[in-house]
N, CA, C and O atoms as a CHARMM CRD file, in Angstrom:
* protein
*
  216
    1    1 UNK  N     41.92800 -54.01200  37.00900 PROA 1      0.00000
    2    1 UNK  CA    41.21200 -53.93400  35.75300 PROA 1      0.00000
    3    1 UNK  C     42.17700 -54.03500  34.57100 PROA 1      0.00000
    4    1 UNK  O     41.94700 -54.54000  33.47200 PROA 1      0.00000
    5    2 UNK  N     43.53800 -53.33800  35.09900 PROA 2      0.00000
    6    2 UNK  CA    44.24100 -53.28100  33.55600 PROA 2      0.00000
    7    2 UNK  C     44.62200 -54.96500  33.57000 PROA 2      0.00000
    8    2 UNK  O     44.02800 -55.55100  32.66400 PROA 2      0.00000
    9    3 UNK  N     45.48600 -55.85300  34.41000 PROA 3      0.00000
   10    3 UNK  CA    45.66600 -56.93700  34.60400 PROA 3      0.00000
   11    3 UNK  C     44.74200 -58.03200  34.09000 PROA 3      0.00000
   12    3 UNK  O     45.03400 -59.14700  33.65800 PROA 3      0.00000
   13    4 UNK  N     43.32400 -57.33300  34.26900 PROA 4      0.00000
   14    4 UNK  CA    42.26400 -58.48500  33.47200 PROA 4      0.00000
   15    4 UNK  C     42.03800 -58.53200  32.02400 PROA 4      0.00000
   16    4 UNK  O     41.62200 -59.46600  31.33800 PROA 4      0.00000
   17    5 UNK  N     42.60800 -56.61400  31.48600 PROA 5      0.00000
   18    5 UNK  CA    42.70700 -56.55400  30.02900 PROA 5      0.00000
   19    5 UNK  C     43.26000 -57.22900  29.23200 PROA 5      0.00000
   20    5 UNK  O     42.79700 -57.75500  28.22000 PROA 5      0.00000
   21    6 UNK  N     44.72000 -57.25900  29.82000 PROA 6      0.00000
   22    6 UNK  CA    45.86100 -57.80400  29.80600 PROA 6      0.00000
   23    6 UNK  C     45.94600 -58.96200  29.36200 PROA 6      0.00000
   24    6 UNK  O     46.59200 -59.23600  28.35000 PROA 6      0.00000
   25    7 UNK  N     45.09200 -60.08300  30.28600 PROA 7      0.00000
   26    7 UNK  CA    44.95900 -61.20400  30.08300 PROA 7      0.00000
   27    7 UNK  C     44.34600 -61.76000  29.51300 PROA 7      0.00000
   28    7 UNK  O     44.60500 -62.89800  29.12100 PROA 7      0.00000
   29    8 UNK  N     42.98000 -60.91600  29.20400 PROA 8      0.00000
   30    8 UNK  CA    41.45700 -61.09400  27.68300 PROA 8      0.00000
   31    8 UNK  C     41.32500 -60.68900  27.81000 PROA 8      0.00000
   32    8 UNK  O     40.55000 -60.44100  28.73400 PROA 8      0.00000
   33    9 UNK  N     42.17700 -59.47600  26.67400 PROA 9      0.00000
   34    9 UNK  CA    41.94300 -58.63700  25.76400 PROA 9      0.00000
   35    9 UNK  C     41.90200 -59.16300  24.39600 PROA 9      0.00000
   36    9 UNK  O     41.30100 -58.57000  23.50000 PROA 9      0.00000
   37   10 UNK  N     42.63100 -60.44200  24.19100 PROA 10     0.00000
   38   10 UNK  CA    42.55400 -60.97700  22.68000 PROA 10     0.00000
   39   10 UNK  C     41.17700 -61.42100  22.99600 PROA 10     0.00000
   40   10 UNK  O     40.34400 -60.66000  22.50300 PROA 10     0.00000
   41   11 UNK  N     40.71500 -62.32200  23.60100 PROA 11     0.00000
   42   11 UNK  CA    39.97200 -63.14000  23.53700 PROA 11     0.00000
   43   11 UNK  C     38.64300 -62.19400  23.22800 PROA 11     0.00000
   44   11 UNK  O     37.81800 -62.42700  22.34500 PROA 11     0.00000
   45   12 UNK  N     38.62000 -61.10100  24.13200 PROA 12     0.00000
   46   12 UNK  CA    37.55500 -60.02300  24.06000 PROA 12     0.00000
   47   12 UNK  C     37.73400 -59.45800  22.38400 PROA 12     0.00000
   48   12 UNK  O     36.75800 -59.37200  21.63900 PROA 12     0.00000
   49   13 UNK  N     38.76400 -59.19500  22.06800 PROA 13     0.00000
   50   13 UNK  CA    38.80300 -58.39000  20.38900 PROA 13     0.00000
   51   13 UNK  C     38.49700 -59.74300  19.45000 PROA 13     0.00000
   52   13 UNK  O     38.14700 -59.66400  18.27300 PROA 13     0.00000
   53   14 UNK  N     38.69700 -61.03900  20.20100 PROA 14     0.00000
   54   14 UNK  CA    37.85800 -61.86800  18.67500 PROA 14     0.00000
   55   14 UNK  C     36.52500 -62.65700  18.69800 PROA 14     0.00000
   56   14 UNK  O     36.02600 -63.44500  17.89400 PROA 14     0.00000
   57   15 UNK  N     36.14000 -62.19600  19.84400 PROA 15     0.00000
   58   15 UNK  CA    34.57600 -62.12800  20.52900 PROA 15     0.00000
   59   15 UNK  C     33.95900 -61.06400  19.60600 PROA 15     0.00000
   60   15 UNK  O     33.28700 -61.28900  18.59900 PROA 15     0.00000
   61   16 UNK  N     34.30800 -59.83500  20.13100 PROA 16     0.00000
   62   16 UNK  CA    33.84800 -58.69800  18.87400 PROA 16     0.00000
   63   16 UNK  C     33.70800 -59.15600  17.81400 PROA 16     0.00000
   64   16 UNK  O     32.56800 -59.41800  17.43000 PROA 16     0.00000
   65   17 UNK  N     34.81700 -59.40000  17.00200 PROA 17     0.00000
   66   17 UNK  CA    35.03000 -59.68000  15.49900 PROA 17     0.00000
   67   17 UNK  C     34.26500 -60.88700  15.26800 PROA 17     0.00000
   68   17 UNK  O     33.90300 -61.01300  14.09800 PROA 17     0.00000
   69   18 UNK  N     33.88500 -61.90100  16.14300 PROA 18     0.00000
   70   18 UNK  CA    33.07500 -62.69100  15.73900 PROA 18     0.00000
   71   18 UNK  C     31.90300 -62.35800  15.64700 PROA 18     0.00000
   72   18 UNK  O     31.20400 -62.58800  14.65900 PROA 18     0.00000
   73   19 UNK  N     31.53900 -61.77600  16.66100 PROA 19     0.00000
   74   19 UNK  CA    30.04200 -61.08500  16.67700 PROA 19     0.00000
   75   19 UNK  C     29.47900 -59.80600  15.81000 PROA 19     0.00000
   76   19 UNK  O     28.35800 -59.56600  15.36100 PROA 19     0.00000
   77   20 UNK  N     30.24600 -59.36000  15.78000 PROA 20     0.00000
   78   20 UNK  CA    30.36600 -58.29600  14.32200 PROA 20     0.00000
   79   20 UNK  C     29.84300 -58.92100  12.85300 PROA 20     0.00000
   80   20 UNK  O     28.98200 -58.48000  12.09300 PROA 20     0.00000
   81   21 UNK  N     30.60700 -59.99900  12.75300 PROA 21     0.00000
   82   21 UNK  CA    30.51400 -60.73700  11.34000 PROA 21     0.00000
   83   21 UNK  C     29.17300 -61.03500  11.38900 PROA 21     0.00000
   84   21 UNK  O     28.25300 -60.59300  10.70200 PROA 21     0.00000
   85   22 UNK  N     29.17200 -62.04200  12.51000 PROA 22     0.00000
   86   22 UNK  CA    27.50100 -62.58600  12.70900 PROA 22     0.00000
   87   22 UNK  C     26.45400 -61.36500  12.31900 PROA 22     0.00000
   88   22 UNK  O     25.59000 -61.50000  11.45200 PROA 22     0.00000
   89   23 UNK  N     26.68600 -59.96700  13.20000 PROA 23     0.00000
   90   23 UNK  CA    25.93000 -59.63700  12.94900 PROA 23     0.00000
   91   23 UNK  C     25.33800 -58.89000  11.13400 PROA 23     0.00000
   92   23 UNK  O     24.39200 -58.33600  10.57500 PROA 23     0.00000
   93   24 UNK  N     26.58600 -59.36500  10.93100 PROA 24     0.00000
   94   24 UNK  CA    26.54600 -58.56700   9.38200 PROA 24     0.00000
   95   24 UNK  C     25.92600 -59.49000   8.70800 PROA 24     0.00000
   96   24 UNK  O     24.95800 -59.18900   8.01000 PROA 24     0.00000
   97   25 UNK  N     26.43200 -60.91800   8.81600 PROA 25     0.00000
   98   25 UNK  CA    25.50500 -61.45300   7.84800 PROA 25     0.00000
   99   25 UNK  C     24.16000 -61.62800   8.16100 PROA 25     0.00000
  100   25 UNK  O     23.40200 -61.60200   7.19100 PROA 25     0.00000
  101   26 UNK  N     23.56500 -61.83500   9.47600 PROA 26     0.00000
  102   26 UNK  CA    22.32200 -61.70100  10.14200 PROA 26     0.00000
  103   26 UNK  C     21.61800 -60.39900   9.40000 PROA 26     0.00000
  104   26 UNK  O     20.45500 -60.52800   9.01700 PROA 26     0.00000
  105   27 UNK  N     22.29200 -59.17600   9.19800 PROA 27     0.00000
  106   27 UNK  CA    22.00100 -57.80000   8.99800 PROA 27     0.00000
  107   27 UNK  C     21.68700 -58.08200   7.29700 PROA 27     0.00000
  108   27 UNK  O     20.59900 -57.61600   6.95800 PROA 27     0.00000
  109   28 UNK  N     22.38300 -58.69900   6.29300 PROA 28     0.00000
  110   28 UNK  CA    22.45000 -58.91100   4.65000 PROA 28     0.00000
  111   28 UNK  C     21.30400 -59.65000   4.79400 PROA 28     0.00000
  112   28 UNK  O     20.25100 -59.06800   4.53400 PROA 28     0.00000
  113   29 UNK  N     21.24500 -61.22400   5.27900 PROA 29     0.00000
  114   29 UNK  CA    19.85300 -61.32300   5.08500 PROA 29     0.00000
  115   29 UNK  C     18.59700 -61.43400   5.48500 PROA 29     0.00000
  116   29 UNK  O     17.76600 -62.31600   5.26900 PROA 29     0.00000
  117   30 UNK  N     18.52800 -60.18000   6.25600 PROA 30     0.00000
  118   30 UNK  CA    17.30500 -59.10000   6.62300 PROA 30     0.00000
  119   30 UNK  C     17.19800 -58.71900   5.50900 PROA 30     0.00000
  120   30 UNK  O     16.22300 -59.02300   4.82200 PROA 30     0.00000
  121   31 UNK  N     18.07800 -58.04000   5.12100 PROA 31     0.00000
  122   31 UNK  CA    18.26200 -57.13200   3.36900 PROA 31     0.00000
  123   31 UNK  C     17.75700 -57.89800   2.49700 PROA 31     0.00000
  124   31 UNK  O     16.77100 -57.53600   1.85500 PROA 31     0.00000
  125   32 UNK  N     18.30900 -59.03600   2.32300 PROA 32     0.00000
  126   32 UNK  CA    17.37800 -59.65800   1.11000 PROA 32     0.00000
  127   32 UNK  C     16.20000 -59.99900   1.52800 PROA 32     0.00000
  128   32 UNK  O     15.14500 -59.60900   1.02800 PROA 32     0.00000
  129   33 UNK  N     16.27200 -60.46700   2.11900 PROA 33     0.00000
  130   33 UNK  CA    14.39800 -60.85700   2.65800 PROA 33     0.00000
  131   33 UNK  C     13.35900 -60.05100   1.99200 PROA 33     0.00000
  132   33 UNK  O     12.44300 -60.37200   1.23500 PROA 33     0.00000
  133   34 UNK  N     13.85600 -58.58200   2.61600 PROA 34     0.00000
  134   34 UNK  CA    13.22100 -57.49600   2.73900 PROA 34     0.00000
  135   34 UNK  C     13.19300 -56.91200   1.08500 PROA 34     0.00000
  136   34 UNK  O     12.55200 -55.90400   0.78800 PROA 34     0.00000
  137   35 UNK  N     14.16200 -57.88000  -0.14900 PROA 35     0.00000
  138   35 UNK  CA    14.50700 -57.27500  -1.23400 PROA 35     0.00000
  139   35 UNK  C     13.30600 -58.05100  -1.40600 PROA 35     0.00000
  140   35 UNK  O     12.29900 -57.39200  -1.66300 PROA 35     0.00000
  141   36 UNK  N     13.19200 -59.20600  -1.32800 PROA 36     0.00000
  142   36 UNK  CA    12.23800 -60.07800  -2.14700 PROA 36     0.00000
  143   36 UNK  C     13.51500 -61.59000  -2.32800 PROA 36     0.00000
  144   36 UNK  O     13.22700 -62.78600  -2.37100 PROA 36     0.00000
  145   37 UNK  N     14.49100 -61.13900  -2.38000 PROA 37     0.00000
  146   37 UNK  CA    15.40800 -61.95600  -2.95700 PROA 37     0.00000
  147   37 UNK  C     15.61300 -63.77800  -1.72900 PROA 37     0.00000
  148   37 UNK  O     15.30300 -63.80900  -0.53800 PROA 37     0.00000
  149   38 UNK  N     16.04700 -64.70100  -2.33900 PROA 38     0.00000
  150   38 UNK  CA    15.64700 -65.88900  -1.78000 PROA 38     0.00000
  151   38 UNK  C     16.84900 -66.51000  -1.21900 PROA 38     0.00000
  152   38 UNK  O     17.85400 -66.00700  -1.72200 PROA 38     0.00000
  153   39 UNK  N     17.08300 -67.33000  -0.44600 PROA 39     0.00000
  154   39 UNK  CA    18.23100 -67.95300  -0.61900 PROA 39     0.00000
  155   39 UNK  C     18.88200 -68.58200  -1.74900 PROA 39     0.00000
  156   39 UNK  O     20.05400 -68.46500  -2.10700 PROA 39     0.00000
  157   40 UNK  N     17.83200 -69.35200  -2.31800 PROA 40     0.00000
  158   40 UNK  CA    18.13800 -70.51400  -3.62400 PROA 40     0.00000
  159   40 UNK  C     18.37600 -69.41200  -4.83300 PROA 40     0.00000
  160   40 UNK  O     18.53100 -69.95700  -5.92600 PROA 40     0.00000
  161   41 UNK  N     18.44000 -67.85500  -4.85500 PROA 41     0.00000
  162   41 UNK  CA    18.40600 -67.12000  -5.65700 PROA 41     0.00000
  163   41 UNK  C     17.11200 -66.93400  -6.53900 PROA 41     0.00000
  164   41 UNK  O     17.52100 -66.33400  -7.53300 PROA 41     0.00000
  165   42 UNK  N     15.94000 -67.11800  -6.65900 PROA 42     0.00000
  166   42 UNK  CA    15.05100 -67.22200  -7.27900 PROA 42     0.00000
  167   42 UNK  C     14.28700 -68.88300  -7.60200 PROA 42     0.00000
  168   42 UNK  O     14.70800 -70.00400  -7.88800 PROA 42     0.00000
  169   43 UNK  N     13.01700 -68.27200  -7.37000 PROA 43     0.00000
  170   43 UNK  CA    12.39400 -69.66800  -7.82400 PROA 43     0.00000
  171   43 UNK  C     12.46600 -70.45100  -9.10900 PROA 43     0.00000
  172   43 UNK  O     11.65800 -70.13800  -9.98400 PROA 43     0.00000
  173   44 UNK  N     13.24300 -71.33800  -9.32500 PROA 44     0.00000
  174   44 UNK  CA    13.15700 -71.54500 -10.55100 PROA 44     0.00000
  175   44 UNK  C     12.98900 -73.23300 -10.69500 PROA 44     0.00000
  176   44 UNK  O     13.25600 -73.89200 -11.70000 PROA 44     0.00000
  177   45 UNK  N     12.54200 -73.66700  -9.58400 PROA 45     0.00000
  178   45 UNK  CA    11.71900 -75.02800  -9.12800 PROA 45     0.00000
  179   45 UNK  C     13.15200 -76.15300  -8.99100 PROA 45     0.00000
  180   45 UNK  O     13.14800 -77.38000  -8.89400 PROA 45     0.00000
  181   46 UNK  N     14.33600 -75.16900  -9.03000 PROA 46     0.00000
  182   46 UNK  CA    15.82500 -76.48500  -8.78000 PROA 46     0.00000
  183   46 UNK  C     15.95600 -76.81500  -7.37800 PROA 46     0.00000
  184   46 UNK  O     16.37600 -77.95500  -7.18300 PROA 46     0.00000
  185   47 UNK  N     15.63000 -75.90200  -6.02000 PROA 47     0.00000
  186   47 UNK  CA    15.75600 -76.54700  -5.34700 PROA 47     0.00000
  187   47 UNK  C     14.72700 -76.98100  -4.36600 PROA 47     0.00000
  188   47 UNK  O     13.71400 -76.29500  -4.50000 PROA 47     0.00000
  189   48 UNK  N     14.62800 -77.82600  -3.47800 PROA 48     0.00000
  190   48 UNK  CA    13.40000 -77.98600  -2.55200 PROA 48     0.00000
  191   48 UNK  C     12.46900 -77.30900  -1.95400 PROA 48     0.00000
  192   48 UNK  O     11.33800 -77.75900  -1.76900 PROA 48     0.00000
  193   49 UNK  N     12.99300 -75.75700  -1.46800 PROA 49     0.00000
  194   49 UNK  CA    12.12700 -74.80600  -1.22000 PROA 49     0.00000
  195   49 UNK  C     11.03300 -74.31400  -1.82000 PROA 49     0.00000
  196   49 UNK  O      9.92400 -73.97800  -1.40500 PROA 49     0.00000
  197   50 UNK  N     11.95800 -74.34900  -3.70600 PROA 50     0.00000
  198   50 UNK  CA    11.28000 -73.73400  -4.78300 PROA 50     0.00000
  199   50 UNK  C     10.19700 -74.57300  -5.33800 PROA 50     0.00000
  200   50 UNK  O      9.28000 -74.05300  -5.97300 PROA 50     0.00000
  201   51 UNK  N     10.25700 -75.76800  -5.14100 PROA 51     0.00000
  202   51 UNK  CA     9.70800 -76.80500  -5.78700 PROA 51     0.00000
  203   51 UNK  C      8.34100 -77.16300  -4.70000 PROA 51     0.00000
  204   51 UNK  O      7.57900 -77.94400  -5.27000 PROA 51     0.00000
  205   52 UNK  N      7.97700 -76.88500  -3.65400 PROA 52     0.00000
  206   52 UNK  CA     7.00000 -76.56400  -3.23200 PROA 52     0.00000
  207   52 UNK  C      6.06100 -75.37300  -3.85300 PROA 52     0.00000
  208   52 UNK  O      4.83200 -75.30300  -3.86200 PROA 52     0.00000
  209   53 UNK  N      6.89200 -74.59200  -4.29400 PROA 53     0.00000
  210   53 UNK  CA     5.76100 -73.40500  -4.94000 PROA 53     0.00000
  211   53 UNK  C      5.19400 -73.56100  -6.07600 PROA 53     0.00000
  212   53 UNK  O      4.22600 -72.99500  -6.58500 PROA 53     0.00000
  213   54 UNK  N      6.16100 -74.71800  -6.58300 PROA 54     0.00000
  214   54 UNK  CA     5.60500 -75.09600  -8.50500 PROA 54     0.00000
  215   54 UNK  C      4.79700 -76.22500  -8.62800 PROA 54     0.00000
  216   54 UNK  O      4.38600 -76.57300  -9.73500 PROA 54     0.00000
């Protein structure tokens, strides 16, 4: 077991750190969603999303 650490253990600590990040930004926009807040920052009919609503 220690021998397999040994050998990916990096690979395992930037697996984490990748998946960590992911999950943070996955986790922020839940948060905005949930604020009301948009990707395009507000509707203000500049980009394609917005411009369906106007």
């Amino acid at each position: 077991m220690a021998r397999f650490f040994s050998l990916y253990g990096g690979d395992i600590l930037v697996g984490a750190l990748v998946l960590a990040g992911v999950v943070s930004v996955v986790r922020g926009m839940l948060r905005d969603k949930k604020a009301g807040k948009s990707v395009c920052g507000g509707c203000s009919g500049d980009c394609e999303h917005c411009s369906m609503h106007h």
